[in-house]
C-alpha positions in Angstrom: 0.0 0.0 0.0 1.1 3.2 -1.0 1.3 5.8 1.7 0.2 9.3 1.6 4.0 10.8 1.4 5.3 8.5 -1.2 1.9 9.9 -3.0 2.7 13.3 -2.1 5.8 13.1 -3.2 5.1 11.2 -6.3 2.2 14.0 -7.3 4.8 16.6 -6.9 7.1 15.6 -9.1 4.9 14.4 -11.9 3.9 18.2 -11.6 7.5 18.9 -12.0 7.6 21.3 -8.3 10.4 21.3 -6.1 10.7 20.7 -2.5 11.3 24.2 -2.6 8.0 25.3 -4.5 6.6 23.3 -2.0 7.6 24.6 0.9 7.4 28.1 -0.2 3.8 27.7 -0.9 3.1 25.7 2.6 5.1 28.8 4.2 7.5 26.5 5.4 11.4 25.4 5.8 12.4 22.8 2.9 13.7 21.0 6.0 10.3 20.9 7.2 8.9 20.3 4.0 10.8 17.3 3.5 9.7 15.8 6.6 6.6 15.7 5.1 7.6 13.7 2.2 10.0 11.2 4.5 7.0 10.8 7.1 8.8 12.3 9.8 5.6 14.8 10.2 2.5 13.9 11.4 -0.1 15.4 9.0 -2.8 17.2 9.8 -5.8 16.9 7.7 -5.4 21.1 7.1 -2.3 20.5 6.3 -2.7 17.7 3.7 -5.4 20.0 2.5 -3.1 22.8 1.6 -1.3 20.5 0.2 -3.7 18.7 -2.3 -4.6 22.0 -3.3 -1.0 23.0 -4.4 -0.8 20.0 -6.4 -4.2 20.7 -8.0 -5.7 17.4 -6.5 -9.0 17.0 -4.7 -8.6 16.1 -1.2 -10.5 13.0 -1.0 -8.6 11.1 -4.4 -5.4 12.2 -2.5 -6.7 9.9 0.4 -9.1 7.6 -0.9 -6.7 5.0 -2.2 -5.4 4.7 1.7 -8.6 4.9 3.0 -10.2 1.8 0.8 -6.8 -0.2 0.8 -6.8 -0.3 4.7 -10.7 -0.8 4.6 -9.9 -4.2 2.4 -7.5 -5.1 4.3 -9.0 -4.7 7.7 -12.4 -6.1 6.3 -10.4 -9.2 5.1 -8.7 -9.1 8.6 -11.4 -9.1 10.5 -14.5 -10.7 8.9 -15.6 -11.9 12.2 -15.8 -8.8 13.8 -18.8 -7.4 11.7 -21.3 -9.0 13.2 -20.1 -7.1 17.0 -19.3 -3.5 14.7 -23.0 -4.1 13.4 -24.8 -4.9 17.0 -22.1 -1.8 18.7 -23.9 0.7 16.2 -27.4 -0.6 16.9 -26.7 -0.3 20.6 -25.3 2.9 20.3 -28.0 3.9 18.0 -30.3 3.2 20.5 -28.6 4.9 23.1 -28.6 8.2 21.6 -32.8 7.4 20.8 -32.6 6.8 24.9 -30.9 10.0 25.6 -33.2 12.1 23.1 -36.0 11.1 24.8 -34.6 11.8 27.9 -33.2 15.4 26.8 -36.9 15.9 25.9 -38.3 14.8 29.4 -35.3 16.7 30.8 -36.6 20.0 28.6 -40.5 19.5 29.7 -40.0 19.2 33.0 -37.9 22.2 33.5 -40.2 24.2 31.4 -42.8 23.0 34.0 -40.3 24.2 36.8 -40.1 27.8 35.6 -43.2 28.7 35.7 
């Protein structure tokens, strides 16, 4: 699986900008800049947005190769665990239906209260 600085970096290049251009437009250090590239920084999702803008790339095809591959892969991993990730959303589903209701009995009773 490809990760996002290898793409990052490949995307770059293929647009023919430096590390330089890059960091220039980020407003940072090429030092820094290549951190970004070697994985030394931990992105922020701002930050790979500025980026995927520089390089002319939406957002989501910047991370939507990642995002499915370790989706697969975990899925593939893991088969056995849909079933509990299935009946943990319906229970938390039905939690927050609970605690609606309750915010709502909650809401009536004070308005009760204040007058």
């Amino acid at each position: 699986m490809e990760n996002i600085e290898n793409k990052i970096k490949k995307l770059r290049k293929k647009k023919g900008y430096t590390q330089s251009f890059m960091a220039e437009k980020l407003g940072l250090s090429i030092r820094a800049y290549s951190k970004i590239e070697r994985g030394e920084t931990q992105l922020t999702i701002n930050r790979l947005s500025e980026i995927a803008l520089i390089l002319d790339i939406p957002l989501i095809e910047m991370i939507e190769e990642n995002v499915l591959k370790e989706t697969v892969s975990n899925t593939e991993q893991t088969d056995h665990c849909n079933v509990d990730v299935i009946s943990t959303k319906q229970h938390y589903e039905e939690t927050i239906a609970i605690l609606k209701d309750q915010i709502e009995t909650l809401k009536a009773i004070i308005e009760k209260v204040k007058f």
